[in-house]
N, C-alpha and C positions, 0 to 999 in steps of 0.2 A: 720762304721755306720755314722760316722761325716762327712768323705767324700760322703754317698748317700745325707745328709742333704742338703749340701753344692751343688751339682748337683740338688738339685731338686729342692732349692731356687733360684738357677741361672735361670732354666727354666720358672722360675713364674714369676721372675724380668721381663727377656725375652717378655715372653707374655704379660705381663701386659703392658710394655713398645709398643711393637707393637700393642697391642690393641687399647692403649692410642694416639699413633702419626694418628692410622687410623680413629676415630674417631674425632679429629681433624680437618684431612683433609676432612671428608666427611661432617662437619658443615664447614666449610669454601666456599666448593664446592659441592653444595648440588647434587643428581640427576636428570638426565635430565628426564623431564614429558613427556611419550606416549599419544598421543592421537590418537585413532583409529576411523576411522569415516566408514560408510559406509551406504550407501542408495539403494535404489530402486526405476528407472525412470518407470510409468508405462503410456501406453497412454490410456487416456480415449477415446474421440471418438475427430474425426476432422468434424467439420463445416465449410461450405462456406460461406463465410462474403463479405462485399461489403460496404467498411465503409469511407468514408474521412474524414481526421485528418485537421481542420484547425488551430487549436490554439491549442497553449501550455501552461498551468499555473503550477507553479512552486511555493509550499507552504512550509511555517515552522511555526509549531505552537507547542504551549507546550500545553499538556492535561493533566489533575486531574480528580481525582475520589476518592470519598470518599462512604464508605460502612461503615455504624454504625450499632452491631448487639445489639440486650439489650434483657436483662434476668431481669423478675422478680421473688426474691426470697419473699416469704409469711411466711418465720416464722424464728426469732418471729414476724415481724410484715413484712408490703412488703414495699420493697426496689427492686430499678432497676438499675442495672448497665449496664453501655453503655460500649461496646466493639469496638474499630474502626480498621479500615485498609485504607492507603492511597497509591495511584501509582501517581507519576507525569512521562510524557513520554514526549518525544522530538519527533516530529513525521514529517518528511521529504517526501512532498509527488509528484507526478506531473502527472496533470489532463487531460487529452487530450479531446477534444472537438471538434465537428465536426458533419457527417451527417451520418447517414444509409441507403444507397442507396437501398436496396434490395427490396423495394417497387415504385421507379420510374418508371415513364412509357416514352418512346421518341417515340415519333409518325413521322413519315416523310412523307408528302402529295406528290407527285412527280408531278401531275398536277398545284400542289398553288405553287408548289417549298417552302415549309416550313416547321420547322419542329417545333413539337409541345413537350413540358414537360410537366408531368403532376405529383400529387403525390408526390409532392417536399417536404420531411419530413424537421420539425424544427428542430434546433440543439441541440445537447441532450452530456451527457456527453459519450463518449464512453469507455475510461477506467478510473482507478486509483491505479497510483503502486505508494506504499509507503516504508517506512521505520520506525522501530521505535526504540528509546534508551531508556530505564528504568532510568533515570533520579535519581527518588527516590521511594522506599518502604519499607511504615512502616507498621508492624501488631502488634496485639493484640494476648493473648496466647492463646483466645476464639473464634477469629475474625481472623484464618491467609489465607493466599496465596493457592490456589488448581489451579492443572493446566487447569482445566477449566474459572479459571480467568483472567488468561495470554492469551486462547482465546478468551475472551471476550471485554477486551482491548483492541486488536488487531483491533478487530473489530469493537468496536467503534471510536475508532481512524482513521479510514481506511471512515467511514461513517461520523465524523467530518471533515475530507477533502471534503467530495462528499456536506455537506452540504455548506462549506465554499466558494466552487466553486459555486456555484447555484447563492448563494449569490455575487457575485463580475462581473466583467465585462465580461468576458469569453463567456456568449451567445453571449451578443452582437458584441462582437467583431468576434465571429465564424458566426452569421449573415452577418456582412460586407463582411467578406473574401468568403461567400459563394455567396453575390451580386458581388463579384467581378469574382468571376470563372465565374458565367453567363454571367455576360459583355467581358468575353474572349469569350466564346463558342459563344454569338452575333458576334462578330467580327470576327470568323471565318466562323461560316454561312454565312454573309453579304460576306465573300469574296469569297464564290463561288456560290455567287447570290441567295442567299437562302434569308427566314427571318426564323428569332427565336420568338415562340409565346411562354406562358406558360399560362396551366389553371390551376386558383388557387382552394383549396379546397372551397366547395358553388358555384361555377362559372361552367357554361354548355357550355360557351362561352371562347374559348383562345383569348388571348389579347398579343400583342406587346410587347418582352420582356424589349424592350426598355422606353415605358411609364411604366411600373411596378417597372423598379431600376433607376430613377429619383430622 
């Protein structure tokens, strides 16, 4: 009886001791995290575009937003308590700017030898691909985070760029570089004896590409 004793306390020693050194080693070395990911490319539809990119603007800006929700309680008497939640983002963006050609019209007279533009749209933003980093966010236990907020963000953030861009040099600057591609196209017309006219929007009459980017 003394010797099963004696065996069956060795056995628990045993285990306990291997239990204890694996434990150990598995806080020491914790395990390694799967992350399984998997998506679905689907195509919506494809459009013909007809777009020139003159300029590129390049943003960083940080964005907040505060959302205060308040509750009034009426008894015993009324009181309001405010509930907030805040996101600050870091938002990395880049603008591209340019023209949408899909509405121009090139006329070519073969008797005047010239050739006429017409339709020549202003420059407008054409894309904006961004990026953003969560920065900071704080909630209330009344007031928290829904994943409809995260796309809301997104997207305001995405529209603080496009307003940013409006606001800064980027037309005009895609203006110039758009008088300038006409001043090539002139100079290649002229060189196989051609002229370059354009008629601007109000105008019935084309005019000299050359007096209009003066």
């Amino acid at each position: 009886m003394i010797k099963r004793v004696l065996v069956f306390t060795g056995l628990l020693a045993v285990f306990g001791a291997g239990f204890g050194l694996a434990y150990s080693l598995l806080r020491k070395s914790p395990a390694p995290e799967t992350t399984i990911q998997n998506s679905t490319v689907l195509l919506n539809r494809v459009e013909e575009v007809c777009k020139l990119v003159t300029v590129e603007g390049h943003f960083s800006e940080l964005y907040d937003e505060t959302n205060i929700r308040r509750f009034t309680v009426y008894v015993p008497m009324p009181s309001t308590f405010s509930f907030s939640k805040k996101a600050i983002l870091q938002v990395e963006g880049k603008v591209l700017v340019g023209y949408d050609l899909k509405n121009i019209k090139i006329t070519a007279d073969s008797t005047q030898k010239r050739v006429v533009l017409s339709h020549i749209p202003e420059p407008e933003i054409l894309s904006v691909d961004h990026t953003i980093a969560y920065k900071n966010l704080s909630e209330s236990f009344f007031n928290s985070f829904a994943p409809e907020d995260y796309t809301r963000l997104n997207a305001n953030a995405k529209a603080m760029l496009r307003e940013k861009a409006k606001g800064s040099d980027l037309m005009q600057e895609a203006r110039l570089e758009g008088n300038q591609l006409i001043r090539i196209m002139d100079f290649i017309v002229r060189s196989a004896g051609w002229s370059l006219f354009i008629q601007t929007p109000g105008s019935n009459v084309p005019l000299p590409a050359d007096s209009l980017l003066t």
